[in-house]
PyMOL Python script that loads the backbone (N, CA, C, O; Angstrom):
from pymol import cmd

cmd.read_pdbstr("""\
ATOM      1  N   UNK A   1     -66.532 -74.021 -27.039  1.00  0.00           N
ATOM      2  CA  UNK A   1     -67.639 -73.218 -26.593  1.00  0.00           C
ATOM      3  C   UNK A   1     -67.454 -71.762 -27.011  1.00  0.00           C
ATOM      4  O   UNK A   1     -68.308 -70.897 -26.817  1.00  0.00           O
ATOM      5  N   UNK A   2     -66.281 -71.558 -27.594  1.00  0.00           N
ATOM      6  CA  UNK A   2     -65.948 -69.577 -27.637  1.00  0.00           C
ATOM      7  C   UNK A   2     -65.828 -69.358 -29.031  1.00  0.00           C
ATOM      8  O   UNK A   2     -65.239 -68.371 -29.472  1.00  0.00           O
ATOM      9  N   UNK A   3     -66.391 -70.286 -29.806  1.00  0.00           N
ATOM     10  CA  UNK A   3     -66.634 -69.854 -31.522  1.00  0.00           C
ATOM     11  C   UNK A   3     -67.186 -70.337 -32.362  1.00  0.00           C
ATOM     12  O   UNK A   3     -66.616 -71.394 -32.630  1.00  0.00           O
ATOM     13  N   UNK A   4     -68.153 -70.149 -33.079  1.00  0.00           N
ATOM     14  CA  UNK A   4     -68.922 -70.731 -34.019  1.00  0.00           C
ATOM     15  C   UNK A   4     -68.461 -71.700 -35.124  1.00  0.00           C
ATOM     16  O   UNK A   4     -67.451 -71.429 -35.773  1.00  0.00           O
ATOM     17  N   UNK A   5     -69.052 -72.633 -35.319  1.00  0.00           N
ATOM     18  CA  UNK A   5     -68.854 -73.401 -36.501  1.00  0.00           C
ATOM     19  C   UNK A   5     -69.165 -72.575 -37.317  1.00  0.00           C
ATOM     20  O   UNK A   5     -69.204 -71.400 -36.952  1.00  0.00           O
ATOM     21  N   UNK A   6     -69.554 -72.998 -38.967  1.00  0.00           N
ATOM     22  CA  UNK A   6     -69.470 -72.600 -40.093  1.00  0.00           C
ATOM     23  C   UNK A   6     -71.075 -73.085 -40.061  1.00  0.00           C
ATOM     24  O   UNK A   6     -71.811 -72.283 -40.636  1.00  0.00           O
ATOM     25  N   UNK A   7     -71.587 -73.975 -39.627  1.00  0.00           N
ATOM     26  CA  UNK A   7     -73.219 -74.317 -39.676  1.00  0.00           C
ATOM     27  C   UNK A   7     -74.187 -73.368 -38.808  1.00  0.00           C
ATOM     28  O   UNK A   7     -75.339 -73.147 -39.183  1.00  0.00           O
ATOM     29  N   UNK A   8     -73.492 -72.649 -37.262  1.00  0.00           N
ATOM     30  CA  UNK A   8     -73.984 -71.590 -36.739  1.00  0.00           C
ATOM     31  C   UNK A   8     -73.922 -70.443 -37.496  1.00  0.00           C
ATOM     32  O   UNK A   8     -74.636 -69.499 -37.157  1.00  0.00           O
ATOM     33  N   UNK A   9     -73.238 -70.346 -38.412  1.00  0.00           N
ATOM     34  CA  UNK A   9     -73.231 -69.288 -39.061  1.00  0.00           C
ATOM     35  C   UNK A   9     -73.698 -68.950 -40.494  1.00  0.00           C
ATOM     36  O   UNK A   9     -73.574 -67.933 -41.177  1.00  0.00           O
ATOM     37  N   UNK A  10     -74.219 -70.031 -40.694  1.00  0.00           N
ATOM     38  CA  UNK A  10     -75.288 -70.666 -41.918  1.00  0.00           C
ATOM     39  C   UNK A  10     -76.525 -70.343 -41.446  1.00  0.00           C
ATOM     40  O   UNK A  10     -77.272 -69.514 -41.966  1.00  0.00           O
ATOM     41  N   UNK A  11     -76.825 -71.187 -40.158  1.00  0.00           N
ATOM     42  CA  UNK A  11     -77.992 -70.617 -39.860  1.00  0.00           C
ATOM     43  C   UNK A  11     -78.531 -69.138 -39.481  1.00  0.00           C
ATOM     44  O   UNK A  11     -79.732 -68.867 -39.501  1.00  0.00           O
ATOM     45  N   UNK A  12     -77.593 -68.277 -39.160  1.00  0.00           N
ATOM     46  CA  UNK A  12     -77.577 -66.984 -38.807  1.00  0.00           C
ATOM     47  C   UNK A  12     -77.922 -66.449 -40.218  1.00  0.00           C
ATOM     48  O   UNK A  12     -79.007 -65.869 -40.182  1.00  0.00           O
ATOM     49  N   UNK A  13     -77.463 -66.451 -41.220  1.00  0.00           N
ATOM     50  CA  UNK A  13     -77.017 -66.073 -42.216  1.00  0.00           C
ATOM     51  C   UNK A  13     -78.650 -66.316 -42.965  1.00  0.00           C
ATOM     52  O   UNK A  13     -79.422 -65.403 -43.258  1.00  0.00           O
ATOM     53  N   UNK A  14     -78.868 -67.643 -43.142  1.00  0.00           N
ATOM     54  CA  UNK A  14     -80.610 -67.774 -43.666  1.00  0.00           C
ATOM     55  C   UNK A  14     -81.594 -67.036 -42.593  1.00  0.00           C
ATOM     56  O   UNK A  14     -82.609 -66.617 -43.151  1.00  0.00           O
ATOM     57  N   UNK A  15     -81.549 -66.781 -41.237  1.00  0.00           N
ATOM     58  CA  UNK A  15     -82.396 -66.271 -40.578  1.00  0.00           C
ATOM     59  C   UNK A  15     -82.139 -64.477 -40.780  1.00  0.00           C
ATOM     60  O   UNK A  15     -82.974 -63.630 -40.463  1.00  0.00           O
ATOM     61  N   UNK A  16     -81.152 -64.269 -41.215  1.00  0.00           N
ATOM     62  CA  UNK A  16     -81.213 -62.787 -41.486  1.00  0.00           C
ATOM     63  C   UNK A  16     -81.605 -62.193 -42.594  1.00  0.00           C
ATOM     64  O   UNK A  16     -81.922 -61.013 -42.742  1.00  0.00           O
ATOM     65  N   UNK A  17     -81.554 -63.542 -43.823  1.00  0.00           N
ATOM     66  CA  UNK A  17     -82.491 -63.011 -44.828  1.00  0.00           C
ATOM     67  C   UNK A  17     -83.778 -63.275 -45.143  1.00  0.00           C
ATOM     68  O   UNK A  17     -84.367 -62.870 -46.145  1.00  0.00           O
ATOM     69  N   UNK A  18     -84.300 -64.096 -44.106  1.00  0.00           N
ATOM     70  CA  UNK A  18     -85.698 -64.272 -44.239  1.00  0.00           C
ATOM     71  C   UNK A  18     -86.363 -63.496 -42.947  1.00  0.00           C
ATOM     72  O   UNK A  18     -87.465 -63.733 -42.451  1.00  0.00           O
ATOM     73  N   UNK A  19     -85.375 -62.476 -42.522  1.00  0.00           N
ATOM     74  CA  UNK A  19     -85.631 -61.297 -41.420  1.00  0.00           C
ATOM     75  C   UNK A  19     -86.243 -60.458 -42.537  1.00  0.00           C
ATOM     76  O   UNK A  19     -87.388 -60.080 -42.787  1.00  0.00           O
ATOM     77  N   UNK A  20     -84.862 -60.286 -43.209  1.00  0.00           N
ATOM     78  CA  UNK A  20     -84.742 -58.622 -43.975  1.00  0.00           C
ATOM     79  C   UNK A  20     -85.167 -58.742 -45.582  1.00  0.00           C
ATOM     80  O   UNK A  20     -85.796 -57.943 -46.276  1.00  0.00           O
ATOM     81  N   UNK A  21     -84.602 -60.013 -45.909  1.00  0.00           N
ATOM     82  CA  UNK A  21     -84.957 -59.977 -47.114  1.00  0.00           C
ATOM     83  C   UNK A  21     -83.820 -59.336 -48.080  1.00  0.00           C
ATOM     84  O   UNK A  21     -83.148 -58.324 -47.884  1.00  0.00           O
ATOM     85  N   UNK A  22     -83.807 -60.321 -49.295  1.00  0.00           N
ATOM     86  CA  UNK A  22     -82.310 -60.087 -50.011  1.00  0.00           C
ATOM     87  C   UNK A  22     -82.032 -58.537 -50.621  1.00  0.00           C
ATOM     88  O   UNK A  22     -80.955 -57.943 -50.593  1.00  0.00           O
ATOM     89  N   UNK A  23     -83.271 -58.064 -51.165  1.00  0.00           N
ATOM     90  CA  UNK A  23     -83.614 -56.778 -51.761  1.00  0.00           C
ATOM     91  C   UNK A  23     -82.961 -55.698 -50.635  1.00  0.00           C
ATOM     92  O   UNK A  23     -82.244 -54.852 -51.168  1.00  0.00           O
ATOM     93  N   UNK A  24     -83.047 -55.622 -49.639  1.00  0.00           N
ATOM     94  CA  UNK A  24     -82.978 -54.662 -48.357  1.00  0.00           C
ATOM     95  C   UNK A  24     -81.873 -55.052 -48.226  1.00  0.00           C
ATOM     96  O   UNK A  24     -81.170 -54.066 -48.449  1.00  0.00           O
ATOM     97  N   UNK A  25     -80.914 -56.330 -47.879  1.00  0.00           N
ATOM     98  CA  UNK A  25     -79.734 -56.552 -47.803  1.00  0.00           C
ATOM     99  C   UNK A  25     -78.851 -55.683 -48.713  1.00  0.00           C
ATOM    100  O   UNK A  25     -78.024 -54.819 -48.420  1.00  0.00           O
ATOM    101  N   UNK A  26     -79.309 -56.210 -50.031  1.00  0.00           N
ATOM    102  CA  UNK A  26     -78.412 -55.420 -50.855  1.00  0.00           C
ATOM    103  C   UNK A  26     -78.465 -53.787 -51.094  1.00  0.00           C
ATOM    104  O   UNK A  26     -77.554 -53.095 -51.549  1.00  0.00           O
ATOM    105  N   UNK A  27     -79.450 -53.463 -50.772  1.00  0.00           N
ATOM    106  CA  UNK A  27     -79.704 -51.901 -50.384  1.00  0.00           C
ATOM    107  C   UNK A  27     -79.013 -51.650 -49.380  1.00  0.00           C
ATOM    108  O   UNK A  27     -78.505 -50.531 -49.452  1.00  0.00           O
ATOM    109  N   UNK A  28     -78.669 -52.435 -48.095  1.00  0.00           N
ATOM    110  CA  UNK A  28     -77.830 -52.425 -46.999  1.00  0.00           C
ATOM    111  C   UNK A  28     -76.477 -52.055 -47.441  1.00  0.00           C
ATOM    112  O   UNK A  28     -75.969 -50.967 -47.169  1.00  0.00           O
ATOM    113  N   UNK A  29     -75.914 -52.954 -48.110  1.00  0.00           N
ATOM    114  CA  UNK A  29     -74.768 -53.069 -48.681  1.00  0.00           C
ATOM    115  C   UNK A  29     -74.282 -52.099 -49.496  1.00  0.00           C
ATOM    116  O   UNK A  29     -73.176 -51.563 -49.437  1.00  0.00           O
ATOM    117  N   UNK A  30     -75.024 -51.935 -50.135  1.00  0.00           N
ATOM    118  CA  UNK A  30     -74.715 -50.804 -51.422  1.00  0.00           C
ATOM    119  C   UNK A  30     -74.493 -49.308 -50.956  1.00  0.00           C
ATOM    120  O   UNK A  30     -73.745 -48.430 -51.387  1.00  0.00           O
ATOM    121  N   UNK A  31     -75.591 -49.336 -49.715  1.00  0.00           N
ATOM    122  CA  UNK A  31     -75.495 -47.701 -48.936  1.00  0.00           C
ATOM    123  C   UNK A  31     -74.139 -48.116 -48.039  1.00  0.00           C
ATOM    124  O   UNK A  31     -73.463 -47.099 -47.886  1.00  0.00           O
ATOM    125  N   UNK A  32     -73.738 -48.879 -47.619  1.00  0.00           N
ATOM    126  CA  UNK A  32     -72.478 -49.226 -46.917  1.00  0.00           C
ATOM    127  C   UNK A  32     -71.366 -48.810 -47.707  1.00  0.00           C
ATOM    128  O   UNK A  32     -70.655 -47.848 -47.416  1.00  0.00           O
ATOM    129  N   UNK A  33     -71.215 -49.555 -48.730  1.00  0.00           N
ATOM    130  CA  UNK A  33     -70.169 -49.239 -49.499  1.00  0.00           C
ATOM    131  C   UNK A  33     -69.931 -47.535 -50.125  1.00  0.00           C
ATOM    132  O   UNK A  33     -68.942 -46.846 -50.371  1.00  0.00           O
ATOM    133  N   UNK A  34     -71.285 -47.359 -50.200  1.00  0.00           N
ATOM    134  CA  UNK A  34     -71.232 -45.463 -50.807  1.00  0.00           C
ATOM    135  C   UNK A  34     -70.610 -45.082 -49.967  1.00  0.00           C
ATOM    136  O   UNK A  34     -69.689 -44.417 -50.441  1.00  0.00           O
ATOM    137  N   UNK A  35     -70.566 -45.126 -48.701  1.00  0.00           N
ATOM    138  CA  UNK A  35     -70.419 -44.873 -47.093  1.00  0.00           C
ATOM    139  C   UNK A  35     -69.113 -44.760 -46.972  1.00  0.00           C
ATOM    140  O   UNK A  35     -68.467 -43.759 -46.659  1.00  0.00           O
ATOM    141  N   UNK A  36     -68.642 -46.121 -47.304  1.00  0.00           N
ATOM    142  CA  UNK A  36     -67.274 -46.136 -46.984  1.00  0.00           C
ATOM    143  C   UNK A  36     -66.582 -45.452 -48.321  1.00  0.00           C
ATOM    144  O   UNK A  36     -65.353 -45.388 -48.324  1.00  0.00           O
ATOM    145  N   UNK A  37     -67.123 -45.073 -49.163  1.00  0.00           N
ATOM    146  CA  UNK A  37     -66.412 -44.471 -50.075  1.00  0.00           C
ATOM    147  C   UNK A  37     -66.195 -43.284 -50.381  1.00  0.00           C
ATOM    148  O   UNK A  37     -65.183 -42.932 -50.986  1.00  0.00           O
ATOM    149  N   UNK A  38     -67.332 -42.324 -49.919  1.00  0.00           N
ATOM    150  CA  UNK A  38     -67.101 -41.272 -49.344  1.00  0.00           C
ATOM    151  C   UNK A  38     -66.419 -41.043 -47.882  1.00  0.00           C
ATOM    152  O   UNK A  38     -66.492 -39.853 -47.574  1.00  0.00           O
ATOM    153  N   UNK A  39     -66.079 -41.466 -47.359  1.00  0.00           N
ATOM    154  CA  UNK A  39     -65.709 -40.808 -46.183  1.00  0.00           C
ATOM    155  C   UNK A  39     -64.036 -41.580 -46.681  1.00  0.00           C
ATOM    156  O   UNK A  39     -63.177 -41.387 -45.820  1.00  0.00           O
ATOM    157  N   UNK A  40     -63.682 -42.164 -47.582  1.00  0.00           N
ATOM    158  CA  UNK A  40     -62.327 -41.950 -48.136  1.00  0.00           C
ATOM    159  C   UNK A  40     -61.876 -41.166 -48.693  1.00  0.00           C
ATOM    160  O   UNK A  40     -60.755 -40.688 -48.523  1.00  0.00           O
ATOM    161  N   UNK A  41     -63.195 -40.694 -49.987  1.00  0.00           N
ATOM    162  CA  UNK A  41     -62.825 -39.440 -50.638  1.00  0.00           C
ATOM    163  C   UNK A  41     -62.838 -38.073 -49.777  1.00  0.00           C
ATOM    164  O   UNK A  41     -62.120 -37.087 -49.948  1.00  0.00           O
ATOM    165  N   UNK A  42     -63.837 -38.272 -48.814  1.00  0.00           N
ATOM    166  CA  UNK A  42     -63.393 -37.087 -47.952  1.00  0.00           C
ATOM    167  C   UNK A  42     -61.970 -37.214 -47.195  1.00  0.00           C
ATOM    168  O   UNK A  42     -61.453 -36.241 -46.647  1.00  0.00           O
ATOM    169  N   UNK A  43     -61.595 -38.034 -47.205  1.00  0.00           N
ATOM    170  CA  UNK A  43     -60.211 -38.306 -45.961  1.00  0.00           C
ATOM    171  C   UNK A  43     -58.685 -37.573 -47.007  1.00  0.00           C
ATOM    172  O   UNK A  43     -57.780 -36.803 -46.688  1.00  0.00           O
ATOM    173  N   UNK A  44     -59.041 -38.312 -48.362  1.00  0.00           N
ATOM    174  CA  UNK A  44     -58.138 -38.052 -49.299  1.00  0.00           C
ATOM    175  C   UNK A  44     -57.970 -36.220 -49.223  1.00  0.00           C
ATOM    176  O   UNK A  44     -56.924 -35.639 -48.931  1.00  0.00           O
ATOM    177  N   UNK A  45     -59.950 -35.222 -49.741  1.00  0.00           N
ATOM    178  CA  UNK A  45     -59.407 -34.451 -49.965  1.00  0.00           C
ATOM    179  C   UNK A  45     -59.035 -33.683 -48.683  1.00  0.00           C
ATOM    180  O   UNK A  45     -58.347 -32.676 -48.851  1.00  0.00           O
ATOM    181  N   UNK A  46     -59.446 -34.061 -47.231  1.00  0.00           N
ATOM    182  CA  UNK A  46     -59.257 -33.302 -46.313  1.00  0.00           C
ATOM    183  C   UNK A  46     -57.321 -33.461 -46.059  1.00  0.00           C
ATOM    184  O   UNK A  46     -56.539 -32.646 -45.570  1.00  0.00           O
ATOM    185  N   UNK A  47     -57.131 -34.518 -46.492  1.00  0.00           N
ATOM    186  CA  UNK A  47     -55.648 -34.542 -46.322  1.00  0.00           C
ATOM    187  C   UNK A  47     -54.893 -33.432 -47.207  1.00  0.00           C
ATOM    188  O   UNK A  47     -53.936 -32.775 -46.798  1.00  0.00           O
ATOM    189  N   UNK A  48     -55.567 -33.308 -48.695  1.00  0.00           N
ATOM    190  CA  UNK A  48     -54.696 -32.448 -49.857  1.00  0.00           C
ATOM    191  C   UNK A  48     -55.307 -31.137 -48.956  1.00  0.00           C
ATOM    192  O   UNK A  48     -54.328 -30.723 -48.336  1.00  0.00           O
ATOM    193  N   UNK A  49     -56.237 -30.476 -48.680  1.00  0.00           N
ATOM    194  CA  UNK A  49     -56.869 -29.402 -48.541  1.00  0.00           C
ATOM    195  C   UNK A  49     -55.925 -29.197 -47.100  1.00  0.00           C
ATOM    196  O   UNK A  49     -55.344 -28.112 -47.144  1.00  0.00           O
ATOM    197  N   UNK A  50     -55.674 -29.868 -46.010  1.00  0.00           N
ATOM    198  CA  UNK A  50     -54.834 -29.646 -44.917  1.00  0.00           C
ATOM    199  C   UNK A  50     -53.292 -28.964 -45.253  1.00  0.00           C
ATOM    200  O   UNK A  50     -52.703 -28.232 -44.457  1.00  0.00           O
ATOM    201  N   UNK A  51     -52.749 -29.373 -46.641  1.00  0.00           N
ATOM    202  CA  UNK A  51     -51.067 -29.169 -46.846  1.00  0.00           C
ATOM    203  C   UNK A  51     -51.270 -27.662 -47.765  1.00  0.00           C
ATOM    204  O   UNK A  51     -50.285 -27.025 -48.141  1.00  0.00           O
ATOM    205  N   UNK A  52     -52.537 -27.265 -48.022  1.00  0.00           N
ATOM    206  CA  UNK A  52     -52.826 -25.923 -48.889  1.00  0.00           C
ATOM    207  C   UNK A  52     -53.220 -24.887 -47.589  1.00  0.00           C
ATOM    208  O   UNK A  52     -54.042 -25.144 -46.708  1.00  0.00           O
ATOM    209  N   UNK A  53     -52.449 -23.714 -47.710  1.00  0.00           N
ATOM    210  CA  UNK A  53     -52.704 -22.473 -46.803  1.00  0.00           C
ATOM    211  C   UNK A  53     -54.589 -22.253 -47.307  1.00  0.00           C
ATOM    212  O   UNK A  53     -55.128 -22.108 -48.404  1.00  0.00           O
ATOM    213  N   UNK A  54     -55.095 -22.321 -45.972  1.00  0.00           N
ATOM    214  CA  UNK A  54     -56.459 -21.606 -46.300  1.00  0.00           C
ATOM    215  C   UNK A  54     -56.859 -20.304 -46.494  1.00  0.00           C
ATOM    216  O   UNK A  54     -56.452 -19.455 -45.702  1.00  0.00           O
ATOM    217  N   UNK A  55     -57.714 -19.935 -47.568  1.00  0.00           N
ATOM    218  CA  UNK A  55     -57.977 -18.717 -48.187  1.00  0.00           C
ATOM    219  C   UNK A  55     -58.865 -18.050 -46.786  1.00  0.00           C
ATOM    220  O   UNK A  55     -59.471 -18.886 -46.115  1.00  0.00           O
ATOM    221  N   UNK A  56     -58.924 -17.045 -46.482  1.00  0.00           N
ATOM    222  CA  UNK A  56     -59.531 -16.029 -45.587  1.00  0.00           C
ATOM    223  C   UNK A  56     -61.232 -16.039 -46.798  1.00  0.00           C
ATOM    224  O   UNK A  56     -61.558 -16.000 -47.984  1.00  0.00           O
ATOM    225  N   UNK A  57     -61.641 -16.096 -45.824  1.00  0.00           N
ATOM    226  CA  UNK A  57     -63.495 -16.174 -46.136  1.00  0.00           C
ATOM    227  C   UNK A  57     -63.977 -14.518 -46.324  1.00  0.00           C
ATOM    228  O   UNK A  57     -63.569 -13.829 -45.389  1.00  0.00           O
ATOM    229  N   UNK A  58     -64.470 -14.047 -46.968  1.00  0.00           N
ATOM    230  CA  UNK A  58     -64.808 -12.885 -47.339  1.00  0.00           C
ATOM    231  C   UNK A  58     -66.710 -12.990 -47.659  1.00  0.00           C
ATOM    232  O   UNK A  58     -67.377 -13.514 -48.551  1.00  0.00           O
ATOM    233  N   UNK A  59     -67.077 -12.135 -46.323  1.00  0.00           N
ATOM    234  CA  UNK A  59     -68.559 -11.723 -46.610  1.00  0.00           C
ATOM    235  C   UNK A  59     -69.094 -10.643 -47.576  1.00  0.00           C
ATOM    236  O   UNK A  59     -68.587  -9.527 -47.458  1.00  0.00           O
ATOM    237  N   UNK A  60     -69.982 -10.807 -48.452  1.00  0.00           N
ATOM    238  CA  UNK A  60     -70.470 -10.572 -49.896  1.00  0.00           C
ATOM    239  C   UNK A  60     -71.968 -10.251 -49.244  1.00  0.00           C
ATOM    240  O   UNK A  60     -72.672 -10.884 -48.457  1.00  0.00           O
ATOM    241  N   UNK A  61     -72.140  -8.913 -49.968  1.00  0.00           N
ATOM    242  CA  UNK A  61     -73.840  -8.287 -49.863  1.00  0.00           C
ATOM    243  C   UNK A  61     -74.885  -9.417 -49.830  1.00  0.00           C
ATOM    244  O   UNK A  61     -75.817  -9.439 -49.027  1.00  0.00           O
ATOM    245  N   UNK A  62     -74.601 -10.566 -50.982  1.00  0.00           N
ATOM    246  CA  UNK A  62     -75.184 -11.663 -51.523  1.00  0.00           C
ATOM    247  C   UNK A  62     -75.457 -12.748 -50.004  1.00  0.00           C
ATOM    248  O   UNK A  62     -76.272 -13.671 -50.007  1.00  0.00           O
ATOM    249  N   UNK A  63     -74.652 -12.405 -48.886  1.00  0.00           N
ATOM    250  CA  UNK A  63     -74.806 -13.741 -48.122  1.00  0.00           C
ATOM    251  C   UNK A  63     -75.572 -12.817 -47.275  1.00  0.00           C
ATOM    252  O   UNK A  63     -76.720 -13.195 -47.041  1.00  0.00           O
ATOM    253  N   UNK A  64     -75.156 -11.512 -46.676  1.00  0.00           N
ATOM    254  CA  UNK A  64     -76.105 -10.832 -45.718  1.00  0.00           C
ATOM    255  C   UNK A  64     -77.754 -10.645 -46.501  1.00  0.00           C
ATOM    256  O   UNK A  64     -78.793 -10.609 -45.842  1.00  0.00           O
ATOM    257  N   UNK A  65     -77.709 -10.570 -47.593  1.00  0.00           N
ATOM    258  CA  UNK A  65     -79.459 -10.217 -47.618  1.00  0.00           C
ATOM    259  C   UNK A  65     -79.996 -11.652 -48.337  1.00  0.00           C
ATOM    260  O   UNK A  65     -80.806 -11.601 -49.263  1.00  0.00           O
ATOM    261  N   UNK A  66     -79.406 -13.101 -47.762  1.00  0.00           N
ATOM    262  CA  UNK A  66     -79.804 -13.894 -48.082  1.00  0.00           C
ATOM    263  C   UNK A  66     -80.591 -14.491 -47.441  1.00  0.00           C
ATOM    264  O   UNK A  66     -80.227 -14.899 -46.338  1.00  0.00           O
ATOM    265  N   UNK A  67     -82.243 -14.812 -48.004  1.00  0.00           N
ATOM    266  CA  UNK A  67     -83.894 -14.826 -46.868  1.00  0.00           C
ATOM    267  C   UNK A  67     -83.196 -16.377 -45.947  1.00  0.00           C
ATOM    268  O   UNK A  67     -83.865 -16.665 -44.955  1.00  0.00           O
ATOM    269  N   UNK A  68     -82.359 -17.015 -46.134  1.00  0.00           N
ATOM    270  CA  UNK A  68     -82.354 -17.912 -46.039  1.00  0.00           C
ATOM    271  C   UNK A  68     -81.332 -17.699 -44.189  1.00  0.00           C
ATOM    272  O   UNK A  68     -81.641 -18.390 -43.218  1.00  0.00           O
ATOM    273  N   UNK A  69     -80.486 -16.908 -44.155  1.00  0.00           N
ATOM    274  CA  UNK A  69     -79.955 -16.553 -43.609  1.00  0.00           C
ATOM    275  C   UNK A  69     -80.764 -15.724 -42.121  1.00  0.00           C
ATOM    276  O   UNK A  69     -81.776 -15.049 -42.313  1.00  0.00           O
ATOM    277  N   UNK A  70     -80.152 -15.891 -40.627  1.00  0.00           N
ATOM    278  CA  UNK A  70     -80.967 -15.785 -39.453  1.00  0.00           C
ATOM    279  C   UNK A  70     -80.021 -14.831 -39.557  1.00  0.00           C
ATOM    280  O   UNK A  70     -78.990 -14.749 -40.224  1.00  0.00           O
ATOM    281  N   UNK A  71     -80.716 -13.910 -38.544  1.00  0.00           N
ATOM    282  CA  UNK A  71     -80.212 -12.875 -38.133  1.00  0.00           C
ATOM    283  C   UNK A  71     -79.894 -13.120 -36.298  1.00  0.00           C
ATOM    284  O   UNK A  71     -80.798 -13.610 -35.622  1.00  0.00           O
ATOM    285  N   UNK A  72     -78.836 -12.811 -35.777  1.00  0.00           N
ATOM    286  CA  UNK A  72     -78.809 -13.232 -34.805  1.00  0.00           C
ATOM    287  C   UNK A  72     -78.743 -12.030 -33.725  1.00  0.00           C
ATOM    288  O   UNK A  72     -79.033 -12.494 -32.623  1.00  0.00           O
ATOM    289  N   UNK A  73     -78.502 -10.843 -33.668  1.00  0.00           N
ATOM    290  CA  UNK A  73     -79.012  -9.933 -32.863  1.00  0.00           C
ATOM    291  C   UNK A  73     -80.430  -9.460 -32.319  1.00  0.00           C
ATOM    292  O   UNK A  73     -81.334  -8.918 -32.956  1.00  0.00           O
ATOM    293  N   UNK A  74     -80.390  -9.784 -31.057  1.00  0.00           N
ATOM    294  CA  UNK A  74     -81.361  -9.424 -30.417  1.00  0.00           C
ATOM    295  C   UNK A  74     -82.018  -8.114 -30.273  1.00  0.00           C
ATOM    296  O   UNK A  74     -81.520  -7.084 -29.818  1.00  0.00           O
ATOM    297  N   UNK A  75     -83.306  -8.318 -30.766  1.00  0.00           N
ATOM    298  CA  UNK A  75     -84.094  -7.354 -30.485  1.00  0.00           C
ATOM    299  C   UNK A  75     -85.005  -7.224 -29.005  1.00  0.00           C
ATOM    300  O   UNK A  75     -85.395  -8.192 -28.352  1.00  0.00           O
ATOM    301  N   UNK A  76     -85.286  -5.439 -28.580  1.00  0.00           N
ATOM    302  CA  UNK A  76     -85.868  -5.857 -27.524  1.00  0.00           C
ATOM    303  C   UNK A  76     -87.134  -5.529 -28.031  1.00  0.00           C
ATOM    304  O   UNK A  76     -87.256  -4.910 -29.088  1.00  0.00           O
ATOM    305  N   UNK A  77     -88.224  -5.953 -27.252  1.00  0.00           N
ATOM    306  CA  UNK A  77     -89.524  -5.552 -27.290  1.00  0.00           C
ATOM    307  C   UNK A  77     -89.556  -3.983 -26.590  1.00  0.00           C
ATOM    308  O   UNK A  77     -88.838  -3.450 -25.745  1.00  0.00           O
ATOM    309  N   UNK A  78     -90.909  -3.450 -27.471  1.00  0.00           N
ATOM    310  CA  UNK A  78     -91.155  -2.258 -26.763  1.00  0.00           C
ATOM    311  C   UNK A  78     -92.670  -1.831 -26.638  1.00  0.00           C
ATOM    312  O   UNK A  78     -92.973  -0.802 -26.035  1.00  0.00           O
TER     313      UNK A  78
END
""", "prot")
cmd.dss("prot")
cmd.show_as("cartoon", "prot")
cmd.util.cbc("prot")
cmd.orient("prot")
């Protein structure tokens, strides 16, 4: 009673692609795997980038007058 045959899981298996459909499956899959493959390559470089002293961040004219950029001091009304 606590595990599937190989025929429960046949049938699962045809009812999920005539859910989703093979096209979407493999779009499933494929974004899965990008997935897991980046977040290795991130693991890799966060590991090399962890054993390197980090450089001190230096603000540039270029980032303060950038439109893109909020300004976060409050103004009052008058």
């Amino acid at each position: 009673m606590g595990s599937f045959s190989i025929w429960h899981w046949l049938i699962v298996l045809l009812v999920v692609v005539l859910i989703f459909g093979t096209k979407k499956l493999k779009n499933i899959g494929s974004d899965l795997g990008g997935a897991v493959k980046g977040f290795k390559d991130g693991m890799k470089d966060g590991s090399a980038s962890a054993d390197a002293p980090a450089a001190p961040q230096q603000v540039t004219a270029n980032k303060v007058n950038d439109p893109n950029t909020v300004d976060v001091d409050a103004k009052t009304k008058s």
